[in-house]
Structure formats: C-alpha cells, structure tokens
C-alpha positions in Angstrom: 140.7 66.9 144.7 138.4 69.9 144.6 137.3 71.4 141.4 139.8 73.6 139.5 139.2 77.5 140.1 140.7 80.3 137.9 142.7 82.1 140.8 142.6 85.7 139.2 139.0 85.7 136.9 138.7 88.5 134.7 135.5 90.9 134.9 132.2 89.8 133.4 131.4 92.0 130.5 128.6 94.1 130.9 126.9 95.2 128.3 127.8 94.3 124.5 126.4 94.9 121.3 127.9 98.0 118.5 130.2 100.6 120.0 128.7 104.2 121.1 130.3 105.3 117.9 129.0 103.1 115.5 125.5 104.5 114.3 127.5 108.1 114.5 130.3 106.1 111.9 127.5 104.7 109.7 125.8 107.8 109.2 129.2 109.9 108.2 129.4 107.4 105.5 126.0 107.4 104.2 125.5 103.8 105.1 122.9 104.4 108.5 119.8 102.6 108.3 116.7 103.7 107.0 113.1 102.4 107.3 110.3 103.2 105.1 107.5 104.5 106.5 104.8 102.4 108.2 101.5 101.0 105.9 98.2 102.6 107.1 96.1 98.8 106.6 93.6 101.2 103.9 96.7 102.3 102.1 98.2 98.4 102.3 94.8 97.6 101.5 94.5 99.2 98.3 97.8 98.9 97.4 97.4 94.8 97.6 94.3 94.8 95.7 95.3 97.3 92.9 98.3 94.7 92.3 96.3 91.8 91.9 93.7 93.6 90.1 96.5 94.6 87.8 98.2 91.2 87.6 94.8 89.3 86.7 93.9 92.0 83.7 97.3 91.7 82.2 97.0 87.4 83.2 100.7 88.4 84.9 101.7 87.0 88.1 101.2 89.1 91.4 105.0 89.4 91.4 105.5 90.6 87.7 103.4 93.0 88.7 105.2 94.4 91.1 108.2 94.9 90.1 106.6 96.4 86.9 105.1 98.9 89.1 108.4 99.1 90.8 110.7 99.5 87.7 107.9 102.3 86.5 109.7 105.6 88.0 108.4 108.1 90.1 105.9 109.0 87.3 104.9 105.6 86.6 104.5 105.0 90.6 101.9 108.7 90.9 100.1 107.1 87.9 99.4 103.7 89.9 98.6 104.9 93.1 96.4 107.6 91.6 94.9 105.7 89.0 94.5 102.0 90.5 94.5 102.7 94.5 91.1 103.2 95.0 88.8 104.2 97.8 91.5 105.3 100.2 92.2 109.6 101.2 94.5 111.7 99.9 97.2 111.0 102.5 97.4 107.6 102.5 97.4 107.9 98.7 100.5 110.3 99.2 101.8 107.5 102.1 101.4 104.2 99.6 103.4 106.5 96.7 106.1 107.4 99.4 106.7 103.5 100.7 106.3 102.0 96.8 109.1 104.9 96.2 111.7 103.4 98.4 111.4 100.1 97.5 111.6 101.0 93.7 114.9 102.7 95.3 116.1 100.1 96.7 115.5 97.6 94.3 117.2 99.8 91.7 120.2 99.2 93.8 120.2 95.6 93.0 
C-alpha cells in the first residue's frame, strides 16, 4: 500500500507574524514600543568611565552606581553628565542625558 495522502489539503500559509492592525492597536493604547536613542561610542565612552570613576571614589560597586545615577531625577542626571562626562561635545553630552533619561524612566516603572 502506497503512502496515505490528505485528498483535499488546505492552503499553506503565507506569511505569519502580528496582524496589519496590531502596531496601529498598541499605539491607541499607549503600549507601542519605544527605543532609546543609539550611543555615539564618545558619549558611551564617557558615560562608562564617569560610572566607574564614580563607583571607585565612593568604593561602590559599578552597579550601585548606576542605579544611583538612575534613581537621581532629571536634575541629578544634567548634574552627572555635565559634571562627570568629560571630554566629549555638547551633543553627545545632550545624547548620553537623553538615553540615561529613559532608562531612569523605565526603571521607575519597576
């Protein structure tokens, strides 16, 4: 006997993934996804090195920290990134405030 054949096989799917409607859903309710912006490697650069600077004169870990940083407010953030970011221009001083800023956000969602 040969092998067994579905007589009447339905259509492949072509295609998949989220619905045509999805990401226009998500964003009605507030919930679309949203990146911070890219690191410039000066602005990531500084950013590291201020943090461990910072962690070695208060003989905190790298990830106290942060989220001391983090926890700071938008004041507290300027102050860092102005004070401790060193050697880098103007706009990626303005770029490593705006990335620091929504992860202070989002971890103030925790």
């Amino acid at each position: 006997m040969g092998p067994a054949r579905n007589v009447h096989p339905r259509p492949r799917r072509q295609g998949g993934g989220r619905s045509a409607l999805y990401e226009e859903r998500r964003s009605a309710r507030g919930t679309a996804v949203q990146y911070a912006a890219e690191w410039s490697d000066a602005a990531a650069q500084a950013t590291f090195d201020a943090l461990h600077a910072g962690s070695r004169q208060l003989s905190t870990g790298i990830c106290s920290r942060t989220e001391d940083v983090l926890t700071s407010g938008e004041r507290g953030i300027g102050r860092f990134v102005a004070r401790d970011c060193k050697g880098i221009s103007a706009a990626d001083r303005a770029l490593a405030a705006e990335i620091i800023g929504v992860h202070a956000e989002r971890m103030s969602l925790c």
